[in-house]
C-alpha positions as CSV (number, residue, x, y, z in Angstrom):
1,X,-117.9,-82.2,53.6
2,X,-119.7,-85.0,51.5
3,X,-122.7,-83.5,50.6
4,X,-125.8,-85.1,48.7
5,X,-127.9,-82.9,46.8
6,X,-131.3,-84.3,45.9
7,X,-132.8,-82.3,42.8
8,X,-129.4,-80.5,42.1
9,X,-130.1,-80.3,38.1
10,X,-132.8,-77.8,39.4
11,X,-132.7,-73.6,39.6
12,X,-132.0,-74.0,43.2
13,X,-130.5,-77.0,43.4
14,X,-128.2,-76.5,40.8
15,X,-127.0,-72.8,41.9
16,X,-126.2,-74.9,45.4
17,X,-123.9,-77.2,43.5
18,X,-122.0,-74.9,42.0
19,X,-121.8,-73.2,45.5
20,X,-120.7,-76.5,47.5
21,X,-117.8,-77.1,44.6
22,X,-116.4,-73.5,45.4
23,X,-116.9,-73.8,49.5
24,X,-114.3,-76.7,48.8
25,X,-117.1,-79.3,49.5
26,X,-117.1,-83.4,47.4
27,X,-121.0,-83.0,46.1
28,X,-123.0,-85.4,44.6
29,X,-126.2,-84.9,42.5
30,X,-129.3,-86.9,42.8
31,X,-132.2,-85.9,40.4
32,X,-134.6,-87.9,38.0
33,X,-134.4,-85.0,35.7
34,X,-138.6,-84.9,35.3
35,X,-138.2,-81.0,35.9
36,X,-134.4,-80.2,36.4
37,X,-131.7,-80.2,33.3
38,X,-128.5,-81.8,33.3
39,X,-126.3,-79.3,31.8
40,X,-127.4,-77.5,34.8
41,X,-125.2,-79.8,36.6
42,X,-121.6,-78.9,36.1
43,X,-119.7,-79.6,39.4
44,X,-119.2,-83.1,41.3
45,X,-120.8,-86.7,40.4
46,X,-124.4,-86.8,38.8
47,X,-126.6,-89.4,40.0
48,X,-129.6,-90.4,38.0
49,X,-132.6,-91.9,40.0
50,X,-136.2,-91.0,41.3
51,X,-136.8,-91.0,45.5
52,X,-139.6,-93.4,44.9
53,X,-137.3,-96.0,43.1
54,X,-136.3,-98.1,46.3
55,X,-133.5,-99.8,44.0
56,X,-132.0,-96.2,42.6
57,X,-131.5,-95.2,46.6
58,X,-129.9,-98.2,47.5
59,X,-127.7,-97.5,44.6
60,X,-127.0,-93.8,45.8
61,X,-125.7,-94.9,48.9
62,X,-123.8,-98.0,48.7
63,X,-120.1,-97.4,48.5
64,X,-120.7,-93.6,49.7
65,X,-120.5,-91.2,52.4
66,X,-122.7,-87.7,52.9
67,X,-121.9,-85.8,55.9
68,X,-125.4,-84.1,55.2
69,X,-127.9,-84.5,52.7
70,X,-129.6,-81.2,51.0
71,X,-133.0,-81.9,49.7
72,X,-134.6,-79.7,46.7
73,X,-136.6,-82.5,45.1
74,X,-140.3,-81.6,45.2
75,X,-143.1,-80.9,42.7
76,X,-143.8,-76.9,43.3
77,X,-146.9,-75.3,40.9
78,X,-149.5,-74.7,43.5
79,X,-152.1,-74.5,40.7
80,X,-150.8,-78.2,39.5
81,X,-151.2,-79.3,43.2
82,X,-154.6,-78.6,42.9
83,X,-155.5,-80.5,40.2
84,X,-153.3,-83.2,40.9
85,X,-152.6,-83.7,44.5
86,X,-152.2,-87.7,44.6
87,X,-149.0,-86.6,42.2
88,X,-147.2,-84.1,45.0
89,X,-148.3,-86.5,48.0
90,X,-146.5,-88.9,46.0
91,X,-143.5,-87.1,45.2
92,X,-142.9,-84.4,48.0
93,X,-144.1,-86.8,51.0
94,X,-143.4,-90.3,50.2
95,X,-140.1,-89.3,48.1
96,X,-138.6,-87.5,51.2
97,X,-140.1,-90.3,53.5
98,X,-137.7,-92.2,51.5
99,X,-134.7,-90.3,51.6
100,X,-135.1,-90.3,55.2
101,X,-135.6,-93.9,55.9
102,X,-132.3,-94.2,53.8
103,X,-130.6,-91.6,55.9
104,X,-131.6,-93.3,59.2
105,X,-130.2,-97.3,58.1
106,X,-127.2,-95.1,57.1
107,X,-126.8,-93.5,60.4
108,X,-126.8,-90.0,58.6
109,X,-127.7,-86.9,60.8
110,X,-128.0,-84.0,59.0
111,X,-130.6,-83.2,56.3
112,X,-131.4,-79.2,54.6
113,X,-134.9,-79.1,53.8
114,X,-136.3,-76.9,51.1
115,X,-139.6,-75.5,52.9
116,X,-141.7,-72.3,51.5
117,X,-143.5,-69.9,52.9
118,X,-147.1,-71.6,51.4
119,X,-147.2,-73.6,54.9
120,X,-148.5,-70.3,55.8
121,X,-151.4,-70.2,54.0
122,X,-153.4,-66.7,54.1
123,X,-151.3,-64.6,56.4
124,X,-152.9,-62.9,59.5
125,X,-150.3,-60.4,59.6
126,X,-148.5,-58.9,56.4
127,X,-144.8,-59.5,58.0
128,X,-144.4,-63.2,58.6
129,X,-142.3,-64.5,61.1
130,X,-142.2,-68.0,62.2
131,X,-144.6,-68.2,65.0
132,X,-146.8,-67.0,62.5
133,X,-150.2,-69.8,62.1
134,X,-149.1,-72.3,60.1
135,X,-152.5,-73.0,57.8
136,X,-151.6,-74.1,54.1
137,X,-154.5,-73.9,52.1
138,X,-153.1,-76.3,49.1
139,X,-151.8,-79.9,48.6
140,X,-148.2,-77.9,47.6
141,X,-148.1,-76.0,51.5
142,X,-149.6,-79.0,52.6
143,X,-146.9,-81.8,51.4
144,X,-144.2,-79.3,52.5
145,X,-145.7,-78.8,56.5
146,X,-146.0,-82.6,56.4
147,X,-142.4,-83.3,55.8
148,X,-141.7,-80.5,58.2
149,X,-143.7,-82.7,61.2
150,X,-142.1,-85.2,59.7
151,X,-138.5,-84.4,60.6
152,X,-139.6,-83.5,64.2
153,X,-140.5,-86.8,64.7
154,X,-137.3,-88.6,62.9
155,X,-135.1,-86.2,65.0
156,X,-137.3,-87.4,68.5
157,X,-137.2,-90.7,67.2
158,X,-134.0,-91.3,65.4
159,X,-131.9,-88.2,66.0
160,X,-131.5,-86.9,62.2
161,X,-131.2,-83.5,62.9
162,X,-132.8,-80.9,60.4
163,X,-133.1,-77.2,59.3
164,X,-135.8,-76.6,57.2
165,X,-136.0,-73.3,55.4
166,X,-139.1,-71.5,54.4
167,X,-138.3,-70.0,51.1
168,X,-140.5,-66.7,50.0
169,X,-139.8,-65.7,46.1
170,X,-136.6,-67.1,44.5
171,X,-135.2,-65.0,42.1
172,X,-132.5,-64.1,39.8
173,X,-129.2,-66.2,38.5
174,X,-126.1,-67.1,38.8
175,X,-124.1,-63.5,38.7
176,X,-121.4,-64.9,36.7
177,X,-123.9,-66.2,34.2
178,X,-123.3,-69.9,34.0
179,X,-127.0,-71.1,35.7
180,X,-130.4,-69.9,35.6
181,X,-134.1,-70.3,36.1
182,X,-135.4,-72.6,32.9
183,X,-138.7,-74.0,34.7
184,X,-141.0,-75.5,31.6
185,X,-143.8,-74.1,31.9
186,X,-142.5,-70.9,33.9
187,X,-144.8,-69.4,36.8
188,X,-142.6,-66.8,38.2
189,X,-143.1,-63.1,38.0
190,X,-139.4,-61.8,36.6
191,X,-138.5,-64.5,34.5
192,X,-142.1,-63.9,32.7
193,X,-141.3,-60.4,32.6
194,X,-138.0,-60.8,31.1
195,X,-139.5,-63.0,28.1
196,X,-142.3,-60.9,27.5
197,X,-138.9,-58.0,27.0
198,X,-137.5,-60.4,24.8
199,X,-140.2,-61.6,22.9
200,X,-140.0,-65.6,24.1
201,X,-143.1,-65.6,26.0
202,X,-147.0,-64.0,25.8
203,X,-147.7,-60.7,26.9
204,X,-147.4,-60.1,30.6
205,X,-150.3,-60.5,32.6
206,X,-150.7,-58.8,36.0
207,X,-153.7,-60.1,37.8
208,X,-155.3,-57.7,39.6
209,X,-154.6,-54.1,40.5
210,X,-157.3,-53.0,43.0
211,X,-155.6,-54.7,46.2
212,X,-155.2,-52.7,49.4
213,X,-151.0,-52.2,48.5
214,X,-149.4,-48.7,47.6
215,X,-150.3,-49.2,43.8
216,X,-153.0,-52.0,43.9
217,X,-150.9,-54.7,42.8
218,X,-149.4,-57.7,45.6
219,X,-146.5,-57.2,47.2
220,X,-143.9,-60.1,47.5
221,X,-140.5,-60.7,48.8
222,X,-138.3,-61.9,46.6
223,X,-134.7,-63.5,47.5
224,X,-131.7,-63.5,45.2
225,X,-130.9,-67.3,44.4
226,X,-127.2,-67.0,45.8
227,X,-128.7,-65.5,48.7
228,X,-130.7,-68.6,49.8
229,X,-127.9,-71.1,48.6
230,X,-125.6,-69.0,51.6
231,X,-128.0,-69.7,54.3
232,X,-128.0,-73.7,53.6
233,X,-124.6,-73.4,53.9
234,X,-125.1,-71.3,57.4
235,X,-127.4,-73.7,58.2
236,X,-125.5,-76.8,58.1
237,X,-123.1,-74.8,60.2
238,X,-125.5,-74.1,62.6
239,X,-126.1,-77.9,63.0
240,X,-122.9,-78.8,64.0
241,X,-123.6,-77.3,67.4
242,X,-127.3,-77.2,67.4
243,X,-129.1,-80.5,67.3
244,X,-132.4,-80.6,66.7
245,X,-134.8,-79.9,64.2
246,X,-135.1,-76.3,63.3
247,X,-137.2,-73.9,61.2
248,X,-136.1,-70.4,59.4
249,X,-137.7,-68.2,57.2
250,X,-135.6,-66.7,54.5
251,X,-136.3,-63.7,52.5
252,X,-135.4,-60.1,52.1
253,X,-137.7,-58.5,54.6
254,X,-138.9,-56.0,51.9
255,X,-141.9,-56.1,49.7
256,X,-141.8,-55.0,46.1
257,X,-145.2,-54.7,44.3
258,X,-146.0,-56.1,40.7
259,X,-146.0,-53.0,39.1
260,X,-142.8,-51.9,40.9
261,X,-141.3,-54.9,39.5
262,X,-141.9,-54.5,36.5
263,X,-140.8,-50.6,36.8
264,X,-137.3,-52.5,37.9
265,X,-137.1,-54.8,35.2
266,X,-137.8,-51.9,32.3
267,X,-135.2,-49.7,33.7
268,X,-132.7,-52.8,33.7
269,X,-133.9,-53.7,29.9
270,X,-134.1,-50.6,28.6
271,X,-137.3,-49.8,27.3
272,X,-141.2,-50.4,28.2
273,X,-142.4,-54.2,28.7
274,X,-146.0,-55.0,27.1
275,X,-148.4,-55.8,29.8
276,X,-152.5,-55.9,30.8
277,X,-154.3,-56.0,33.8
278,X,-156.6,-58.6,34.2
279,X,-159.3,-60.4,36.7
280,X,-157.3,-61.3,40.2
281,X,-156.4,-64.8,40.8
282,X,-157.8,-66.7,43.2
283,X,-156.1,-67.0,46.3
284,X,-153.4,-64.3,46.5
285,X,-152.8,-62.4,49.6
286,X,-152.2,-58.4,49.2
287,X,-148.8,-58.5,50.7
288,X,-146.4,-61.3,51.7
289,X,-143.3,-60.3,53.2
290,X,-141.1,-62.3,55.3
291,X,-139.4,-61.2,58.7
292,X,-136.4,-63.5,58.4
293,X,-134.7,-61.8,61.7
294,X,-134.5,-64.9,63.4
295,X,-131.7,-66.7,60.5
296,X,-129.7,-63.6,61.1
297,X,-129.8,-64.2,65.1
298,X,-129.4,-67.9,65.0
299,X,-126.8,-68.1,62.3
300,X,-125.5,-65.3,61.1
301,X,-127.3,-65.0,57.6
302,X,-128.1,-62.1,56.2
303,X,-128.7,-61.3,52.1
304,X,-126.4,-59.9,49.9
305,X,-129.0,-58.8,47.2
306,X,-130.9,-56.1,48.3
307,X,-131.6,-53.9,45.2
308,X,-134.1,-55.4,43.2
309,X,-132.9,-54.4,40.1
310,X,-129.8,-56.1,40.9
311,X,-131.6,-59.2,41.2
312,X,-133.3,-58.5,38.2
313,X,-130.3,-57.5,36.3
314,X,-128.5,-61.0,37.3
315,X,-131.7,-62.8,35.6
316,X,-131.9,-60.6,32.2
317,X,-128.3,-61.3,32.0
318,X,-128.7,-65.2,31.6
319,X,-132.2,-65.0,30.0
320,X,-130.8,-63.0,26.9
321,X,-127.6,-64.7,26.8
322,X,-129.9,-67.7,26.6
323,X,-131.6,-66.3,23.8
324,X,-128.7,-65.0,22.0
325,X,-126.8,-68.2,22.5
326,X,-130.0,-70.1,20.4
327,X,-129.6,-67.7,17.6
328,X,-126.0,-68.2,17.0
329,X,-126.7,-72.2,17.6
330,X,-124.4,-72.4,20.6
C-alpha cells in the first residue's frame, strides 16, 4: 500500500512508520514537527507541513497516491486543553477537517483515526467497552468525539470509510531500541518514572493514594506501543471488506495501579525510585480499564505485551540508552 502518515515524527506515529516500512508498505510522513522530532522519522519520504496550511496539503497530494491515510496529528495534554482550548479546536478539529476535505477531492477512502479513551469522560462502569456513554468532560475528549461524528457523516455523505481507535495508556518503545517516547514536557506515568531512576527529571509525584483501588492509587491500562501500531494495520485490513465507519477500543484489558507500576519499573531498574504522595488531581477516575474484546472479534487483534514489566523494560531500555548516548556526545 501507499500509506500517508499525518504526525509520523511523533511516539506513535513514528513507531507506525517504522512498522509500515517492514510490512513492505511505500509511507510517507506528514508532520509540522511543533511536538514530533525528525530523527524520529527514519523510513520513507518526510513531508514538512501543518493541516491548517491549505497550500502545504495541496502540496502533499499533488503528484501522489495513498491507498489510506493514518492520522496521529493532534494536540494531546488534557491540562493544556483546558487552558487553551481555541488552540486544540484549532488543531485536532479544523486540522482533520482538512485532511478530510483533501481526501474527499482526491477520491481517497480509507482514513485510521487516532481516538482515546477521554471521549469517555468519567466512566459509569470500571471496564469500558464501547457502548459505554460517551461524555468527555474536556476540550482534548471533546475535539477527539467531534472528529469521530465527523467521519460518520463524511462516510454517509462521501463514502470515506474509517476506523477510529480509542487509545487507553500508550506505553513503552521500540523493542529493538531505535524509537521512543521524547514528549517535551512529558505527562506520562513510566517515562516520568524512569527519569526520576535516572536522575533526568524531578522526584516522582503520585497524586493521591486514598482511592477506592487495591492499594489506593488509580488503576490504568496501559498498551505496549507496537501493540497499538498492529491493530492500525488490522484495521485497515478490516476495511477492505468492511465499509463503514467503525470504532474500537484498544488496550490490554488489565489494570495496573500507580504504585504497582512503579513496583514494576524498580524491579526492571534495579533499585528503589524516589517518590511522594501528594494531594489527588482533579478529575481522575479510580480505575480505567478497557474491554477491547470487540478488536479481537472484528479483526483479529489481540496484544502481544502483556507483562508490564516487559513494557516497562522496552522503555528503560531507550530512556538510558538516551541518556548514555548524551554523555558520550553521540
Amino acid at each position: 500500500m501507499n500509506v500517508l502518515v499525518c504526525g509520523g515524527a511523533g511516539y506513535i506515529g513514528s513507531h507506525m512508520v517504522k512498522m509500515l516500512h517492514r510490512a513492505g508498505h511505500e509511507v510517507v510522513t506528514f508532520d509540522n514537527l511543533s511536538t514530533g522530532y525528525r530523527h524520529a522519522v527514519k523510513w520513507g519520504e518526510f513531508v514538512r507541513g501543518d493541516l491548517l496550511n491549505q497550500t502545504d496539503l495541496v502540496k502533499l497530494f499533488q503528484g501522489r497516491h495513498f491507498d489510506v491515510v493514518m492520522h496521529f496529528s493532534a494536540r494531546s495534554l488534557v491540562g493544556e486543553s483546558v487552558q487553551n482550548p481555541a488552540l486544540y479546536y484549532r488543531n485536532n478539529v479544523i486540522g482533520t477537517f482538512n485532511l478530510l476535505e483533501e481526501m474527499r477531492k482526491r477520491k481517497i477512502g480509507k482514513f485510521i483515526f487516532s481516538s482515546s479513551a477521554a471521549v469517555y469522560g468519567n466512566p459509569v462502569t470500571d471496564r469500558i467497552d464501547e457502548n459505554q456513554p460517551t461524555n468527555p468532560i474536556n476540550p482534548y475528549g471533546r475535539t477527539k468525539l467531534m472528529v469521530e461524528q465527523m467521519l460518520k457523516d463524511f462516510e454517509a455523505a462521501f463514502g470515506i470509510n474509517s476506523v477510529s481507535l480509542r487509545y487507553f495508556n500508550a506505553a513503552g518503545a521500540d523493542p529493538e531500541g531505535e524509537l521512543g517516547e521524547e514528549h517535551n514536557p512529558e505527562t506520562h506515568l513510566i517515562p516520568n518514572i524512569l527519569k526520576a531512576a535516572l536522575g533526568q527529571g524531578p522526584e516522582l509525584k503520585i497524586f493521591g493514594d486514598d482511592y477506592d483501588t487495591r492499594d489506593g492509587t488509580c488503576v490504568r491500562d496501559y498498551i505496549h506501543i507496537n501493540d497499538l501500531c498492529s491493530a492500525h494495520l488490522k484495521a485497515v485490513e478490516y476495511l477492505e471488506n468492511n465499509p463503514g465507519c467503525h470504532v474500537f477500543n484498544l488496550g490490554n484489558g488489565s489494570g495496573f495501579s500507580v504504585k504497582e507500576i512503579l513496583q514494576a519499573a524498580e524491579q526492571v531498574v534495579g533499585k528503589p525510585i524516589a517518590h511522594k504522595i501528594v494531594e489527588r488531581r482533579s478529575g481522575d477516575p479510580a480505575t480505567l480499564v478497557a474491554d477491547a474484546s470487540c478488536a479481537t472479534a472484528h479483526f483479529g487483534w489481540k496484544p502481544g505485551f502483556t507483562d508490564i514489566g516487559k513494557i516497562i523494560a522496552t522503555a528503560w531500555d531507550f530512556h538510558s540508552s538516551q541518556v548514555l548516548g548524551r554523555a558520550q556526545g553521540t
